[in-house]
N, C-alpha and C positions, 0 to 999 in steps of 0.2 A: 538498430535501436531496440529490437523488441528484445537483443539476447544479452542488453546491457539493463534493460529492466529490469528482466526475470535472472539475472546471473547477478547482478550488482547493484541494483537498486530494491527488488525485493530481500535479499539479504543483509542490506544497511538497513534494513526496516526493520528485520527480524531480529537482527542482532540490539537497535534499539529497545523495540519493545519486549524482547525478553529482557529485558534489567528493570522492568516493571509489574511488581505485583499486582498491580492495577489492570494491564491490559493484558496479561497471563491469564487473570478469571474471567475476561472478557471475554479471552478466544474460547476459555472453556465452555463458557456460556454458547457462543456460537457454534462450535462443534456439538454440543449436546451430548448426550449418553454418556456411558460408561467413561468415558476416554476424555469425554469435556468434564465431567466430576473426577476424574483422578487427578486432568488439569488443575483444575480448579485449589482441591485439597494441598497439592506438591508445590503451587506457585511461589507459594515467601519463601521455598527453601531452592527452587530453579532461578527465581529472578535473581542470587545472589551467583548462580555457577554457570548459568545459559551465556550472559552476556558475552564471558573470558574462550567459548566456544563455539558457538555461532559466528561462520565466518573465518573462523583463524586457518591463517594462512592464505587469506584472497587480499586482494590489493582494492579497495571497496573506497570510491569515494565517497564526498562528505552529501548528504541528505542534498544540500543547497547545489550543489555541482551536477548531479541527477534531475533537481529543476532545473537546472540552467539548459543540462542538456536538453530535456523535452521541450524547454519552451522555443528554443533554437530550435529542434526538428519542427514544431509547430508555425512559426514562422507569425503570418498575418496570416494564416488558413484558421476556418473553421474546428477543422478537424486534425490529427494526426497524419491520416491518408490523404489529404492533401484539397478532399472533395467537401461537398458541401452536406454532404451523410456519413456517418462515422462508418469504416473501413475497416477489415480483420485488425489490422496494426491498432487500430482505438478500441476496439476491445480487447483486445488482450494487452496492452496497457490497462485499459480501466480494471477489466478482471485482477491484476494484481493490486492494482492498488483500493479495489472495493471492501475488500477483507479488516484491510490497516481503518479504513475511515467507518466501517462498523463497530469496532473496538473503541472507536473515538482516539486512536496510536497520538501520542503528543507530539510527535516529531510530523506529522503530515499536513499540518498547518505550513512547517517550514519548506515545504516542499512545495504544498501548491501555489505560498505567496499572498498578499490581501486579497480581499473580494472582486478588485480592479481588474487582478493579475491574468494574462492571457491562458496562463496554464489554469487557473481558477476556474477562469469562464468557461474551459476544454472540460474539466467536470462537471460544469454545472448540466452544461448540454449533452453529457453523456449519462449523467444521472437521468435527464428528464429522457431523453432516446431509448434508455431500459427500464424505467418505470414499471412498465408490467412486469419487468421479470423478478423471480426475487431467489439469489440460487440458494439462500439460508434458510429457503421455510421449509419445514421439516414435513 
């Protein structure tokens, strides 16, 4: 699961939200310095060319099919690892997807589902589990 994450569901993300100038000076923003202001500057002219290249050539399913799949490995567990405290496998799931719901990514609502949704509730309690930590402060 964790190499369909990071090989196939973080790049249906990226490839979304690069077609958004909106969350382009997002990431800018969170990247910061030099590299988050050039972000920032280039985005209305990357959000029209990133999308058609990010990704091409991988076989990347839909946003909703990547929920389906986590919420299936998730099951009735708490966690992703299976246990009743979140497990390498839930952080590094969350780790990818902490990035996208900083940006506020418009496509990550579709993925986690309502507020009801098992995979929802699997962030909420992964939010509050790293609390302290925060890997964006500068």
């Amino acid at each position: 699961i964790e190499r369909e994450v990071t090989f196939g569901l973080m790049v249906a993300g990226e490839q979304r939200s690069s077609g958004s100038c909106k969350e382009l000076c997002a990431c800018g923003g969170l990247i910061g310095g030099g590299l988050g202001c050039f972000l920032r500057s280039v985005s209305c002219v990357l959000c029209c060319v990133a999308p058609g290249i990010v990704g091409k050539g991988k076989q990347l399913k839909s946003i909703q099919a990547y929920g389906e799949m986590l919420r299936s490995h998730l099951g009735s567990n708490q966690f992703l690892g299976g246990g009743d405290k979140p497990s390498v496998l839930d952080v590094s799931v969350f780790g990818v997807l902490q990035p996208f719901a900083k940006i506020s990514a418009a496509w990550f609502d579709d993925l986690l589902g309502p507020m009801d949704d098992p995979l929802n509730k699997w962030y909420d309690r992964m939010e509050n589990a790293t609390s302290h930590i925060d890997i964006f402060k500068a």
